[in-house]
N, C-alpha and C positions, 0 to 999 in steps of 0.2 A: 784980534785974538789969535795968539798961536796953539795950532791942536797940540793937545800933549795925551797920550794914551798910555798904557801900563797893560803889562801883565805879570802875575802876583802869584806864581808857583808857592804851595809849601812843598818845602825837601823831605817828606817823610817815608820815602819807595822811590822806585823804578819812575824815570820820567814819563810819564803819559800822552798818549793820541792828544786827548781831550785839551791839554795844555798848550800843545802846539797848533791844533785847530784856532783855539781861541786867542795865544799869540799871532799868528798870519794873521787873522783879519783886524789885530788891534794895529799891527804892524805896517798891512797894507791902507787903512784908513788913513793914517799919521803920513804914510810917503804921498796918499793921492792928494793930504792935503795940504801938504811942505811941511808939517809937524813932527812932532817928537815923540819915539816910541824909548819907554825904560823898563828898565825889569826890576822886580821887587820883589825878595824875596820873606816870605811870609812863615819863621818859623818862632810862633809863637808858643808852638808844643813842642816843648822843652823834651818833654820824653820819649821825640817820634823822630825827631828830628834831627839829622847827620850831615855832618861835613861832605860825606863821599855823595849822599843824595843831590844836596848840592850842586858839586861838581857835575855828577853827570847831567843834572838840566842845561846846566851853561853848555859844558859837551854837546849835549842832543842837539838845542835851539842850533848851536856854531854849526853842527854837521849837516842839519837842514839847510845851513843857508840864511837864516835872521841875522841881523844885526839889532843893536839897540844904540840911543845916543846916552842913556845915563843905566848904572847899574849898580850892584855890589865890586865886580872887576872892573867898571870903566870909570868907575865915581860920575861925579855931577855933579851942580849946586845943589841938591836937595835931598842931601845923605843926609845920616846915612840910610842905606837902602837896604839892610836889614832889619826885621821888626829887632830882634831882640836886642839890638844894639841900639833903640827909641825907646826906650823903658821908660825913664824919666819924662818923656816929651807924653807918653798916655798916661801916668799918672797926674802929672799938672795938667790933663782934661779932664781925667775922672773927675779929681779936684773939684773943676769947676761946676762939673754938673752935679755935686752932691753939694754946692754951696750955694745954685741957683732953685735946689730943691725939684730937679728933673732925675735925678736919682737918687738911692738908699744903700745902706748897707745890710745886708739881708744873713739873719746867724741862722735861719734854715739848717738843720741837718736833714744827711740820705735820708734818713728814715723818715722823719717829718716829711718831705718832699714826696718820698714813695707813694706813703698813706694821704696826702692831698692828691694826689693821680687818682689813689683806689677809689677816694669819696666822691671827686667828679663826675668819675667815670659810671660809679655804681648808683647813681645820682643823676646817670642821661646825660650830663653837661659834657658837650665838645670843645668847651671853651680853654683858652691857655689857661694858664698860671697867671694871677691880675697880681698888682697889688695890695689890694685886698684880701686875696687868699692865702698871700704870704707875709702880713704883719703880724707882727708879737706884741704881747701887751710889753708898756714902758720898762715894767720891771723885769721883765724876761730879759730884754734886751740889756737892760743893765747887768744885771747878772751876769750876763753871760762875755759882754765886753770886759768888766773887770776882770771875769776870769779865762780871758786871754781866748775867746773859741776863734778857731777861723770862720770866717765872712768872705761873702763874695758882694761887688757892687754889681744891684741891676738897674737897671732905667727904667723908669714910670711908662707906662703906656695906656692909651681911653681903653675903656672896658668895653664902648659901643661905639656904632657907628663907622664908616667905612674910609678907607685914604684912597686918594686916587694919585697913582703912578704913572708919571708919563713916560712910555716906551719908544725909539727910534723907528721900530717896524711895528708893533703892537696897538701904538696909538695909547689912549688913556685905558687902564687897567685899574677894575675897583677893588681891593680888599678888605674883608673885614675885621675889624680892630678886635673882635671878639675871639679871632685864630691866633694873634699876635700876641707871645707870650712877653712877662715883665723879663726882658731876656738880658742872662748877666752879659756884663762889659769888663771885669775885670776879676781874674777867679782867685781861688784862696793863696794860690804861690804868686799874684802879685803882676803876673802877667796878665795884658788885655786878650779878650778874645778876638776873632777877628771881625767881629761888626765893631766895635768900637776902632783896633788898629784901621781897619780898611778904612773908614772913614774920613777920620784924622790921615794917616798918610795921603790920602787919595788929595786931602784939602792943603795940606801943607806942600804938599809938592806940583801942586797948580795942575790936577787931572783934568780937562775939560769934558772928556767922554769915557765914560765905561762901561766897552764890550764884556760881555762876559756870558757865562752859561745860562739857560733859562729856569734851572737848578735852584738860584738866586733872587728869582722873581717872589714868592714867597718869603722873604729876607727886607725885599725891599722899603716896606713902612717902615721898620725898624731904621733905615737909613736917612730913609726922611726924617725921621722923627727928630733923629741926630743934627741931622743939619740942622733944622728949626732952631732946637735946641743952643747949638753953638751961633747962630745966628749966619750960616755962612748961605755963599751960593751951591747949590745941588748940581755938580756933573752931568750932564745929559745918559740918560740910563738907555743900554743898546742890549735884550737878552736873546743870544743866542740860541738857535735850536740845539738839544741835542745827540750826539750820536748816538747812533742806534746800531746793533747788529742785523745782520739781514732777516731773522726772525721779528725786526721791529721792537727789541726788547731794548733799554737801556745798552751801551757798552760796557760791557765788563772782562773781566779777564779770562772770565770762566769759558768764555764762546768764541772769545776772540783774543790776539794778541795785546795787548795795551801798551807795551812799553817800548816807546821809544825807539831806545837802544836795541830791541830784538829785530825791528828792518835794518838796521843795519848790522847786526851780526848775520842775518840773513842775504845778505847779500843785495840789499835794493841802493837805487842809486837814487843819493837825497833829494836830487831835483825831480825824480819819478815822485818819493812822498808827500815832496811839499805842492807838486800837480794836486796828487790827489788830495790833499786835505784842502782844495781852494775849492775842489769843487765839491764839497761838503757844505751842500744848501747856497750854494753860487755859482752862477757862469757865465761865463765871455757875452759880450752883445751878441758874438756870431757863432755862437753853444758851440764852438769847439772845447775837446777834450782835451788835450795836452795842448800846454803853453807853457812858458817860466815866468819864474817868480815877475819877473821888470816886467811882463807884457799884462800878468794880472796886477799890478800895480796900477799902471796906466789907464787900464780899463776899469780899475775898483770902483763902484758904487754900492754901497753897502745896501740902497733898497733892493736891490735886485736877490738879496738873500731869501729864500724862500723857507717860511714857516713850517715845512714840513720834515718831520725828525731824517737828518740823511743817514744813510744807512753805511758804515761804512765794511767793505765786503773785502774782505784781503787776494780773492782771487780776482775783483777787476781790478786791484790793487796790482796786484804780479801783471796782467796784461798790459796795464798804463806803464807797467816798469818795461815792459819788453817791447813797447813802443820806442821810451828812450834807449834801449841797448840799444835797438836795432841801427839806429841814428848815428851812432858811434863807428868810426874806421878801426880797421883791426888792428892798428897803433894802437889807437887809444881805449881801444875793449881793452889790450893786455893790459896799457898802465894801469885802467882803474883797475882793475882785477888784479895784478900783484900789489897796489896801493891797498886794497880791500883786506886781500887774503895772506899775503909777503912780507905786508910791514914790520922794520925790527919791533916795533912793541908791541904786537900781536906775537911772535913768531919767535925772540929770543926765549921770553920764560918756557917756553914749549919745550925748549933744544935740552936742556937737563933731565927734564925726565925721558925725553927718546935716545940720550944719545948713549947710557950704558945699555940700550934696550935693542940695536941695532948692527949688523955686521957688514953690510952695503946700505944706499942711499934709497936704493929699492924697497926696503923695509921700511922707509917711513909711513909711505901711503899708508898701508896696513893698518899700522898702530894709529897711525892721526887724523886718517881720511875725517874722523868725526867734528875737527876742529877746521873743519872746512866744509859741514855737513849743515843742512839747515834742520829739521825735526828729522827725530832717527827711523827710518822705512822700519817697523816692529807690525806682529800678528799678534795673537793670544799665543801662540806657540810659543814663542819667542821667550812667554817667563815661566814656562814647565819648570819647572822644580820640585826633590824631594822635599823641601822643608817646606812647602804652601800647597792648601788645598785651597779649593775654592773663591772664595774671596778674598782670603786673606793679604793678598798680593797686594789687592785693590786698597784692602785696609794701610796696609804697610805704606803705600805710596801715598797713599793722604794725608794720613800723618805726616810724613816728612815731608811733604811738599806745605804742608797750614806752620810746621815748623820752622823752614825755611824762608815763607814768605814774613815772618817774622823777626828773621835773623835784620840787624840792623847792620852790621860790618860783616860787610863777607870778606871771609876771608878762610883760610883752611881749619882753622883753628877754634872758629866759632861754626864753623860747617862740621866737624869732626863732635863737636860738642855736642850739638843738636841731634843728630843720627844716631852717636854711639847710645846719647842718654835715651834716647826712646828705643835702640835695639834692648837695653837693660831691662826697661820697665816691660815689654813686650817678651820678654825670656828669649826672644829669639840670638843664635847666634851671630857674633858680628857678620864674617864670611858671609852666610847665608841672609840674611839682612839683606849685606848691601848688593846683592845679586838683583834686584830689582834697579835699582837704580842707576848699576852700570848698564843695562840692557835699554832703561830709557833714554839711559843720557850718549852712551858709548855705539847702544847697538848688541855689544861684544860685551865679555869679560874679558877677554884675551887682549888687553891693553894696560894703558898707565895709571896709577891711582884711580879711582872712581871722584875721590875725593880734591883730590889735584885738580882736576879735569874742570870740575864743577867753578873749582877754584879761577881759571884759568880761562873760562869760557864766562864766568861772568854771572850777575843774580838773574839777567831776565832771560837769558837762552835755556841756562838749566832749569828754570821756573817752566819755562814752556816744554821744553821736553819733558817733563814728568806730568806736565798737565794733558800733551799728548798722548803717552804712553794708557794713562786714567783713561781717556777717548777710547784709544784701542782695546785695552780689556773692556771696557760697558762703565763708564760714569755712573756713578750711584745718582740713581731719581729721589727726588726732593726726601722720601720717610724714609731711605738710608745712608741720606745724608743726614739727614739730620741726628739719625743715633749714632752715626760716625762724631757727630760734632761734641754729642754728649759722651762717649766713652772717651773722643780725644781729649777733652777737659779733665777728666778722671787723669789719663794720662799724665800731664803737664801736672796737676796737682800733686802731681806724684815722683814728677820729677824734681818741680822747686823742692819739696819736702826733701827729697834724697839728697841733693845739692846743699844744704841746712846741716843734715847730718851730718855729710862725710868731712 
């Protein structure tokens, strides 16, 4: 049997830690055991999902250093490696399983759905959504097929009694059928969800093991059930611990960087990140800390992963990095550092906006230091202004920052749109606006576009600098966030509205 392993990115944002954690170790498994690692990309949500996200995974994984032997860019027998380009291959499943009588067509509406939550719930019961709880009499359903409503397919599942999953480091894991909801496979625009695609691809394309997050674990009767169902063999199931910030809290954006692309607009050298993400819940027989990728290959055994959530800490992150600077001749610190910081595609779109802005070469610094700058050194001082009292800064910044992380195509055009429309709704003027956000993102005012800038540096460095800048004034604790989240919404409702009008 030849190992064949995957990892199954959706392109819906900024590429993530957590993807390339969970790539290396599908990665290093497949090389320690002359096997096949592919990538598959999982964009079944049509409305979330982008070309440019895309691209930057494949970017990100190539700058770390992965390869794959089959993919969306490298083909393989067992394309195509897009879900949404498999439509037809999960509809002729659904198919089967609504002809073998393992699943249903369910004309549920929201509302219907809501109020069997509220009755469960007001009712003591912790249980999913059964079958049961979601049949219609004959004639409902007729009705309502004639008259065209959409439907989504779910799949049957026991209402009691427990599945047991067998885990690579886990061992047998029992869950109860009674948590496992009738969970759809296929939603009203026609596309599967991803327990249904994951399945089916994982099976078509000869997966024999799937590492993956421990996230998933909860998910997994659902998979089982699937395979029974199709009558296939079940992949060996491997769940990952995972990352945590150094509070021990899940990783998230909020505490920590997440993306990718932000070590390396920072400055880290990929063979530093892909160290560290190996030894996230893994290490060498002889626990040293820095090695490269070939040497943790060699030595990969996947028991040796430890069950306990690793924490990943970006300041031993920078130290593991200044291990491998330090290793480097001063050749080759300059190459990589004008490769980093020099290169014409970083570095040409730059030269238009500085160069009616300059009268000697010595002015550059000045104006651009910041596109060479990792998070911008700011105090509270730094956003005194007449037009903000007190929080309102804070406000202002969050808002565009929950707007931008929104933005699906960055580009200046769609960053101008977002800003300008909530400087409107907010009465503030634009100038005075965008004075927050050159200060998080620039430092300065006294530079190029605010807007450009943002442009030009990219979605996940300007995400991070304005999520720093929120640090440095005082992040709102949990009760003002959350009336931030409600006034933001007021917002937005008020901008699609105006966007209607004009």
């Amino acid at each position: 049997m030849t190992v064949r392993t995957r990892v199954a990115p959706s392109p819906t944002g900024d590429p993530h830690v957590g993807t390339a954690y969970i790539a290396l170790f599908n990665l290093a498994f497949a090389r320690q055991h002359g096997g096949k690692f592919l990538l598959r990309i999982e964009d079944t949500d049509q409305q979330r999902s982008t070309p440019e996200s895309e691209q930057a995974i494949l970017d990100s994984l190539r700058w770390l250093g992965m390869d794959w032997d089959e993919g969306p860019d490298v083909g393989g027998d067992y394309g195509p490696y897009r879900q949404s380009e498999r439509r037809a291959i999960y509809e002729e499943h659904v198919q089967k399983l609504l002809d073998s009588g393992n699943a249903f067509r369910c004309y549920r509406t929201n509302e219907e759905l809501d109020q069997l939550r509220i009755t469960k719930q007001e009712g003591g019961s912790l249980t999913a959504l059964k079958v049961s709880d979601l049949e219609l009499p004959a004639d409902v359903i007729a009705e309502r097929e004639a008259a065209g409503a959409p439907f989504v397919v779910r799949m049957k599942v026991p209402e009691e009694g427990t599945c047991v999953v067998n885990d690579m480091l886990r061992g047998e894991i029992e869950l109860d059928w009674s948590q496992v909801d009738a969970q759809i496979l296929m939603k009203s625009d026609g596309m599967p969800t991803y327990h249904l695609a994951n399945v089916v691809d994982d099976h078509l394309m000869a997966i024999t093991h799937v590492i993956r997050g421990e996230e998933w674990i909860s998910s997994a009767p659902k998979h089982v059930l699937l395979y029974q169902y199709f009558g296939w063999d079940m992949p060996k199931l491997c769940h990952m611990p995972l990352l945590r910030n150094p509070d021990k809290s899940k990783l998230s954006k909020r505490k920590n960087p997440t993306s990718i692309m932000y070590y390396e607009r920072m400055g880290f050298m990929p063979e530093a990140v892909l160290n560290y993400l190996g030894r996230m819940g893994w290490s060498m027989p002889d626990e040293s800390e820095k090695f490269s990728r070939d040497e943790m290959f060699t030595n990969f055994d996947i028991q040796r992963v430890s069950l306990g959530g690793p924490v990943f800490d970006v300041e031993k992150l920078r130290w593991l990095n200044s291990l491998w600077l330090r290793e480097l001749t001063a050749e080759q610190f300059a190459e990589r550092f004008a490769a980093w910081g020099f290169n014409p595609e970083r570095v040409l779109p730059v030269i238009p906006h500085l160069q009616p802005r300059v009268e000697v070469f010595s002015d550059v610094a000045p104006l651009a230091g910041h596109f060479l700058s990792g998070l911008t050194p700011l105090t509270p001082e730094s956003f005194e202004h007449k037009a903000y009292e007190g929080e309102e800064v804070v406000a202002v910044l969050q808002y565009g920052l929950w707007l931008l992380e929104a933005t699906r195509h960055w580009e200046k055009e769609n960053i101008e749109k977002a800003l300008f429309g909530l400087a409107k709704q907010m009465e503030i003027k634009v100038r005075d606006f965008l004075f927050p956000f050159f200060m998080a993102i620039a430092g300065t005012s006294s530079t190029i576009s605010v807007l450009d800038t943002m442009a030009l540096l990219g979605p996940d460095m300007s995400r991070a600098r304005i999520r720093h800048a929120i640090d440095v004034l005082g992040a709102p604790g949990k009760k003002k966030l959350k009336k931030l989240e409600k006034d933001f919404q007021a917002i937005v409702r008020a901008i699609e509205a105006s966007e209607t009008t004009d």
